[in-house]
DORODREN-685242 format. One record per atom (N, C-alpha, C): residue in one letter; z negated, y negated, x negated. Coordinates in Angstrom, 1 decimal. Last residue first. Layout:
[A; [Z; Y; X]]
...
***
This chain:
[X; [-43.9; 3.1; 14.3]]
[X; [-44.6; 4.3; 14.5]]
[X; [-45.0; 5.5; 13.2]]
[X; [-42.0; 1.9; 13.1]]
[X; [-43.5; 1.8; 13.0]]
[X; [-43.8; 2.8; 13.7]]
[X; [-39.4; 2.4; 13.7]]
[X; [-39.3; 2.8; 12.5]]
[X; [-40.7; 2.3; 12.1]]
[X; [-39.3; 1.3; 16.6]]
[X; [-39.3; 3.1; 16.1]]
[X; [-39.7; 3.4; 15.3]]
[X; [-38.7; -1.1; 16.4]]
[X; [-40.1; -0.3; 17.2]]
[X; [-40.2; 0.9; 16.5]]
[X; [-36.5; -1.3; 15.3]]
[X; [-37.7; -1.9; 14.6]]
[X; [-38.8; -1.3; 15.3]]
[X; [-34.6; -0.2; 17.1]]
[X; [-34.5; 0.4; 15.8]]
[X; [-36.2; -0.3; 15.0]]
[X; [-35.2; -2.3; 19.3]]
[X; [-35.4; -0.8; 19.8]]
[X; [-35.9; 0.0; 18.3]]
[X; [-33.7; -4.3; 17.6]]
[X; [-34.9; -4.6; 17.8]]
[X; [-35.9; -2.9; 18.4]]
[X; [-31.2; -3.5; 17.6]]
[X; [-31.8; -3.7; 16.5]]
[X; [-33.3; -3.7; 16.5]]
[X; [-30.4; -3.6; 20.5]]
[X; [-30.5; -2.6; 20.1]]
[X; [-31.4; -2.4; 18.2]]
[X; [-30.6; -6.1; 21.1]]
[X; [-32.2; -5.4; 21.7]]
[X; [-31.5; -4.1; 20.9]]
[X; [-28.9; -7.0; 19.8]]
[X; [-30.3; -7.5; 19.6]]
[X; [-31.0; -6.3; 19.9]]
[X; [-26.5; -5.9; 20.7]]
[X; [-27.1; -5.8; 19.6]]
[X; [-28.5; -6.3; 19.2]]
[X; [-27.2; -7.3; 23.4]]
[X; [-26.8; -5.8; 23.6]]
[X; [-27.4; -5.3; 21.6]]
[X; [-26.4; -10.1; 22.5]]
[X; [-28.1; -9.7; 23.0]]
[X; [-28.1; -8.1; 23.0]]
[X; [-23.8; -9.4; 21.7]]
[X; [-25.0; -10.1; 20.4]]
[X; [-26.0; -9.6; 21.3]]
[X; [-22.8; -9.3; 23.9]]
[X; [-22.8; -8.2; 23.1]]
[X; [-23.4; -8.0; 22.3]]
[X; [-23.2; -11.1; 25.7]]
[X; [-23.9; -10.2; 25.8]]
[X; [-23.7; -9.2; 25.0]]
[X; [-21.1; -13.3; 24.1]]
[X; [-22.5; -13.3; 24.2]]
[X; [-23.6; -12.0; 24.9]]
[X; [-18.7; -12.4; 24.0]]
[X; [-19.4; -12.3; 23.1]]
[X; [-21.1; -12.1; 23.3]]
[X; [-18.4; -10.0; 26.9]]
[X; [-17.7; -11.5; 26.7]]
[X; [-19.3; -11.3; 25.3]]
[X; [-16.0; -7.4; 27.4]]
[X; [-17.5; -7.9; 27.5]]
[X; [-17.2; -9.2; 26.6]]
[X; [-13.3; -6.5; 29.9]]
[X; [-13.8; -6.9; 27.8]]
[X; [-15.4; -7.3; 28.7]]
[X; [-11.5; -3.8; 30.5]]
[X; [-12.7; -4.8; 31.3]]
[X; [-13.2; -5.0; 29.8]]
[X; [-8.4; -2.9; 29.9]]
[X; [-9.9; -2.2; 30.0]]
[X; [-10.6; -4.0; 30.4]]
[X; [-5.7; -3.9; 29.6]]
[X; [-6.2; -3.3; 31.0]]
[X; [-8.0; -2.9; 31.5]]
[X; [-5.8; -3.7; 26.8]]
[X; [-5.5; -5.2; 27.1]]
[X; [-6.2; -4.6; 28.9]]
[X; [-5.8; -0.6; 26.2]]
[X; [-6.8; -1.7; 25.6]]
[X; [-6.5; -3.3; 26.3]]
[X; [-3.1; 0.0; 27.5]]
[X; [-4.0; 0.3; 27.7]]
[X; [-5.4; -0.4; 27.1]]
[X; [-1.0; -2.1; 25.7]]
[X; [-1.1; -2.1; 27.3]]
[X; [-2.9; -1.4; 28.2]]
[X; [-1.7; -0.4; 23.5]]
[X; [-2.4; -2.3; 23.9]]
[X; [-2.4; -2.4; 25.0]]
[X; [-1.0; 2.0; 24.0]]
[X; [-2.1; 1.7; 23.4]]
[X; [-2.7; 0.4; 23.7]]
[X; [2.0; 1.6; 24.6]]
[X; [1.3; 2.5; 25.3]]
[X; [-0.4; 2.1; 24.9]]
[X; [3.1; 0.4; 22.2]]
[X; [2.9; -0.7; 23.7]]
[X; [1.7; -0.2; 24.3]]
[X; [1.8; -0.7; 19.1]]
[X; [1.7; 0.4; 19.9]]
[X; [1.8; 0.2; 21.8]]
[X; [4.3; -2.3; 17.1]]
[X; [3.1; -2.3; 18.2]]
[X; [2.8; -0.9; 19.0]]
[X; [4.3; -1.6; 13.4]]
[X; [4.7; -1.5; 14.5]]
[X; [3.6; -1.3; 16.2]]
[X; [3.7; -1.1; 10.9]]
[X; [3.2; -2.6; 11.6]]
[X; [3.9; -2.7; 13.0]]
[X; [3.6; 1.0; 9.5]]
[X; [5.1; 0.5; 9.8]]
[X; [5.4; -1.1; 10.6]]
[X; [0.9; 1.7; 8.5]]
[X; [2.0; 1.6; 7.7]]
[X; [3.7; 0.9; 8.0]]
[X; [-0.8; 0.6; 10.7]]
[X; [-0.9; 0.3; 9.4]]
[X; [-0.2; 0.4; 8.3]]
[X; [0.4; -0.2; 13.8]]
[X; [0.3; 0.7; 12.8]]
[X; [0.4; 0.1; 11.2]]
[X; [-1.7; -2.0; 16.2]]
[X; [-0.6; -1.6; 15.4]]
[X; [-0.7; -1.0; 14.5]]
[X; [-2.5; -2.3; 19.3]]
[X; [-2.7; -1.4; 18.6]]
[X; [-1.4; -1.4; 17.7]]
[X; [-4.6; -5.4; 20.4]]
[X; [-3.3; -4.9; 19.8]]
[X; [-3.7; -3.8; 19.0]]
[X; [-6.9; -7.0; 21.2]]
[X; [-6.4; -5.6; 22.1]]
[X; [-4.7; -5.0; 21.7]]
[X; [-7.8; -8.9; 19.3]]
[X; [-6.2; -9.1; 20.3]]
[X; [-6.2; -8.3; 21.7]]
[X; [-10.1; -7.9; 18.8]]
[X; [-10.1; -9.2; 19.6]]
[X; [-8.9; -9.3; 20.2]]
[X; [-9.3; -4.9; 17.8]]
[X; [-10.9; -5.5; 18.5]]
[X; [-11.1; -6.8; 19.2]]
[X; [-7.0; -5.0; 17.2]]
[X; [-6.9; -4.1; 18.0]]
[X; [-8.8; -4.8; 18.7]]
[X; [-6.6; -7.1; 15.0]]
[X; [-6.0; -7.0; 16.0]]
[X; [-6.3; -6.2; 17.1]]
[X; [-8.9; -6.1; 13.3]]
[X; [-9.0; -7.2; 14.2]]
[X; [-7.9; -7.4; 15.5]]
[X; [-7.7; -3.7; 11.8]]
[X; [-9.1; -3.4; 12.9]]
[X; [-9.0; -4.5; 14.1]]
[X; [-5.7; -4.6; 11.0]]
[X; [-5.1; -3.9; 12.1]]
[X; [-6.7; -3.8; 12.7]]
[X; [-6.9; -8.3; 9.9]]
[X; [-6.8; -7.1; 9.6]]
[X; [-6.1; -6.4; 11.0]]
[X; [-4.8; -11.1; 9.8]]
[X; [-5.2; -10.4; 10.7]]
[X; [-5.7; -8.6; 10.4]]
[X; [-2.4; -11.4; 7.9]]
[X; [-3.5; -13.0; 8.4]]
[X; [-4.8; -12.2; 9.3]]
[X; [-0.5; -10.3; 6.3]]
[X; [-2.0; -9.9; 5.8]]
[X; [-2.9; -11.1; 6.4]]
[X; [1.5; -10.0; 7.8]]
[X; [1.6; -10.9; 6.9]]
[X; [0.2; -10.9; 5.9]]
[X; [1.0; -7.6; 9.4]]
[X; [2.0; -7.7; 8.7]]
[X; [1.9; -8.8; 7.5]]
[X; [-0.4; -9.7; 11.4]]
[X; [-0.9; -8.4; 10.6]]
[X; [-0.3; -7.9; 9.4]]
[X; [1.2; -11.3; 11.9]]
[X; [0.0; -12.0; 11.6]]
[X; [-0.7; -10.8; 10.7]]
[X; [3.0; -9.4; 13.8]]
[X; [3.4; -10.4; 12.6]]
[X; [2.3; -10.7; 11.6]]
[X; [1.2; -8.8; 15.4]]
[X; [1.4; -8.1; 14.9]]
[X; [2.2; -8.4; 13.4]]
[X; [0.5; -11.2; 17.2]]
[X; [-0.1; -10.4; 16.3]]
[X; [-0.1; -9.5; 15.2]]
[X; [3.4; -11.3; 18.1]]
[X; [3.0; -12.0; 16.9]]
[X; [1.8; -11.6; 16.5]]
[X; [4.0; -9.3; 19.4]]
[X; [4.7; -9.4; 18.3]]
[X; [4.1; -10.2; 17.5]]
[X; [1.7; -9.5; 21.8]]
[X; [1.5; -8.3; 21.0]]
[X; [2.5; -8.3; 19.4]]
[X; [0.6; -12.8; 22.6]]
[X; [2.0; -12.1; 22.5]]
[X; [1.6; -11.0; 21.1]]
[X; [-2.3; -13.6; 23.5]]
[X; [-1.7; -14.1; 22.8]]
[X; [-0.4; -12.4; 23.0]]
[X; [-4.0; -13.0; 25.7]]
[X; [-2.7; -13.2; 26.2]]
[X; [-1.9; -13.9; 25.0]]
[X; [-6.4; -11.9; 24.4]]
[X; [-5.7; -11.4; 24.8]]
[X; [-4.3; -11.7; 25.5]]
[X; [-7.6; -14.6; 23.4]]
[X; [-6.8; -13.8; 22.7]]
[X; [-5.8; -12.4; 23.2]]
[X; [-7.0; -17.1; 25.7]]
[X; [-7.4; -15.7; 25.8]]
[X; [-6.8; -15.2; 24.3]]
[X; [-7.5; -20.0; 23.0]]
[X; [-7.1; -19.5; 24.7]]
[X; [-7.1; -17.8; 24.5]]
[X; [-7.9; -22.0; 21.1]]
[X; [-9.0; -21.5; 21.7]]
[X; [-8.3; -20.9; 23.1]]
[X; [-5.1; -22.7; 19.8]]
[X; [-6.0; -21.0; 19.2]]
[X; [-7.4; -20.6; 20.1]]
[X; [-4.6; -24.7; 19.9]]
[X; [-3.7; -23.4; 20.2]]
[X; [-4.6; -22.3; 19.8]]
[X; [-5.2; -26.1; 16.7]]
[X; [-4.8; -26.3; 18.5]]
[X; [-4.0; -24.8; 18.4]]
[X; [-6.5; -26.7; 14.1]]
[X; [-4.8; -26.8; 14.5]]
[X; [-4.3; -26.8; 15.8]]
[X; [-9.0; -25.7; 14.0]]
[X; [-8.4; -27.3; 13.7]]
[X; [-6.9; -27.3; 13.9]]
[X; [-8.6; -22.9; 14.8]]
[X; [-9.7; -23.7; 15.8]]
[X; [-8.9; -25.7; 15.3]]
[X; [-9.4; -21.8; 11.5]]
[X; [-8.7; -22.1; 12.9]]
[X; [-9.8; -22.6; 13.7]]
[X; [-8.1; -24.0; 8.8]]
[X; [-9.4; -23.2; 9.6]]
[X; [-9.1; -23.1; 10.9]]
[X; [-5.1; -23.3; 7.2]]
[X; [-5.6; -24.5; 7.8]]
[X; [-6.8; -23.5; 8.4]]
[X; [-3.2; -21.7; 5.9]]
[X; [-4.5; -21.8; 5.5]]
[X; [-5.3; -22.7; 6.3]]
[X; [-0.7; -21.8; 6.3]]
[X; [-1.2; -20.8; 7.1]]
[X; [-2.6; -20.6; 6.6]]
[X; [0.7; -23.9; 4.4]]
[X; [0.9; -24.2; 5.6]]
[X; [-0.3; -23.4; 6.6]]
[X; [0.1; -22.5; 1.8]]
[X; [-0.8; -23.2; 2.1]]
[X; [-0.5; -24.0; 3.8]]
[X; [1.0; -19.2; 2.0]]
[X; [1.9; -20.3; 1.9]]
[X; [0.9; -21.0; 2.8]]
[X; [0.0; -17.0; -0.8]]
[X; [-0.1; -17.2; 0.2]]
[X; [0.0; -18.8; 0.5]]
[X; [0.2; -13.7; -2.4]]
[X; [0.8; -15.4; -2.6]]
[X; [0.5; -15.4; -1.1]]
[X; [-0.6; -11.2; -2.5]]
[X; [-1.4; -11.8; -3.2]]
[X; [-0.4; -13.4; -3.3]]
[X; [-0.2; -8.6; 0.0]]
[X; [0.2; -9.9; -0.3]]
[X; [-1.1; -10.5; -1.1]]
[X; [-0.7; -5.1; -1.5]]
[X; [-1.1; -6.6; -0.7]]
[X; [-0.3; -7.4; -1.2]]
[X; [0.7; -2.0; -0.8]]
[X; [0.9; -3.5; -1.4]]
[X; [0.1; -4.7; -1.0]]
[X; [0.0; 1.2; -0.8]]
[X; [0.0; 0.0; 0.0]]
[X; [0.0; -1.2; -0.9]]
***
């Protein structure tokens, strides 16, 4: 596997400061994710965890059947996920006194 080691200071900006980026990740377009992955902007874990894009690691090709499916499932919204890991961290601290 090759990494990209040059990278074109246009696609460095922090996101969020360029516009266009605070809307559903999920209705962002499965090609350009996929691009973004390809380019090395997006690991394939990230795509598939925040896009709901399933692409392939070696040919960067979209998985329709896969995203289609992951994009249809019911998302949990950040914030109960943190409290979900909280209490589960916190469960792990009880235990480990006893």
């Amino acid at each position: 596997m090759t990494v990209n080691t040059q990278v074109d200071r246009a696609h460095c900006k922090p996101w969020g400061l360029e516009g266009g980026r605070d809307g559903d990740p999920h209705a962002r377009p499965a090609a350009v994710v996929a691009e973004d992955v390809r380019q090395g902007y997006v690991l394939v874990k990230a795509a598939k965890e925040l896009y709901g894009v399933v692409v392939d690691a070696v040919t960067f090709a979209v998985d329709e059947k896969g995203t289609r499916r992951l994009r249809e499932r019911p998302r949990t919204d950040a914030r109960s996920m943190r409290k979900k890991s909280k209490q589960t961290a916190a469960g792990r601290k009880s235990r480990s006194k006893c």
